[in-house]
N, C-alpha and C positions, 0 to 999 in steps of 0.2 A: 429255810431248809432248802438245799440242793441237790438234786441227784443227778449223778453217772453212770453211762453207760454205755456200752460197746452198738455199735447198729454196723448192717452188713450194707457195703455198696460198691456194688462190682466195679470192676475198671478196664479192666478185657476178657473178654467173654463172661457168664455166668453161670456159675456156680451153683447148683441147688441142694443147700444147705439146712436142714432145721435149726430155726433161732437156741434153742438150747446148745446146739453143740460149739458156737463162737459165744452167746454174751454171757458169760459163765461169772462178772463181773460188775458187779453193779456197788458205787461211792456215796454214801449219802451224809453230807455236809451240815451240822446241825453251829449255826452260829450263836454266839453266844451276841444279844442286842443287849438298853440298857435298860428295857422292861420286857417282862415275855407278850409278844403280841395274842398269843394264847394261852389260855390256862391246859391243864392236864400236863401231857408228857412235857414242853417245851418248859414248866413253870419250872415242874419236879427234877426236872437235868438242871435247871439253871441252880436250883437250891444245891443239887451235889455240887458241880462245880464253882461254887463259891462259897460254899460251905454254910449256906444259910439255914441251921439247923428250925428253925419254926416255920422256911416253905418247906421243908422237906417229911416235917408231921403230918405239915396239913394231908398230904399222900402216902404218906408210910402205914398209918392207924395203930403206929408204936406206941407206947407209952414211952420216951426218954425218961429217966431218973436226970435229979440235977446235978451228979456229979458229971454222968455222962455227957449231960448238954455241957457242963464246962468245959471238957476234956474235947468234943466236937468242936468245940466254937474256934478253937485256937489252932484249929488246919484251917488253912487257907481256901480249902478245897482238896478234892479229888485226882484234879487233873496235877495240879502243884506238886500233891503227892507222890503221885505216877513220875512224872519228871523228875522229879529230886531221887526215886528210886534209881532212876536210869544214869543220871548224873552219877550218883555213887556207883555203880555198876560200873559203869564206866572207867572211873577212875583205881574200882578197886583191879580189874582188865588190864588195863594202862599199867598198874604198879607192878604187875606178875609179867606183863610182855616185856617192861626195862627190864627187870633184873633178869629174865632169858635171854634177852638181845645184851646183856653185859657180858655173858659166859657162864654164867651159871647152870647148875642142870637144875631140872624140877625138885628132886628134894632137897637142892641146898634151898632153893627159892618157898619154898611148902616149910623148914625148919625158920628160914627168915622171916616170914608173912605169915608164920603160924597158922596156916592151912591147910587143908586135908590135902594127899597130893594130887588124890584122882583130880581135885577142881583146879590145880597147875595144869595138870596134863590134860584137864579139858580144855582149855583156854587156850594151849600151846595147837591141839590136835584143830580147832576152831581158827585158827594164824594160820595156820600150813595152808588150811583148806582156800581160806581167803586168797593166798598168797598165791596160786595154782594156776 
């Protein structure tokens, strides 16, 4: 585990500053090894992230059912999860920006994509902003 942080170091003249109002900012890096060199939190991340539903009892004090543990065991993990959310995201973004940037307006695109329109025209309103 690593951490980041902001520190203050003048470079002409000085400044007097309270540390709260610059390191407002602080990174902590938790890596994934291929044992946890400790047990507690580093064990119990590692079991979400790899979805190793029996470390992740050991810490929970859940009772799993065994359907449930089936149903667990067949994610890759958490983080895999999150990612492939954003990957779709992503794509579903990308499919509403083509057919804007084709000529279409938002309800043709929202009766195409069978979507609601406000989320064309979020997505559209979220382009411009970028675009600016």
């Amino acid at each position: 585990m690593t951490e980041y942080s902001f520190s203050k170091k003048d470079i002409i003249g000085v400044a007097d500053e309270p540390e709260e109002d610059y390191d407002l900012l602080t990174v902590i890096i938790i890596r994934l090894g291929k044992e946890a060199e400790e047990k507690g939190i580093f064990d119990y991340l590692k079991g979400l992230f790899t979805g190793d539903i029996k470390r992740i009892q050991r810490y929970s004090h859940i009772e799993w059912s065994e359907p449930f543990q089936e149903e667990a065991s067949k994610m890759t993990g958490f983080g895999d999860m999150i990612y492939e959310r954003g990957i779709q995201q992503g794509r579903h973004e990308g499919m509403i920006l083509g057919a804007l940037m084709s000529g279409k307006t938002p309800e043709e695109v929202s009766k195409m994509l069978n979507l609601p329109l406000e989320e064309i025209k979020k997505v559209q309103e979220q382009q411009m902003t970028v675009n600016k």
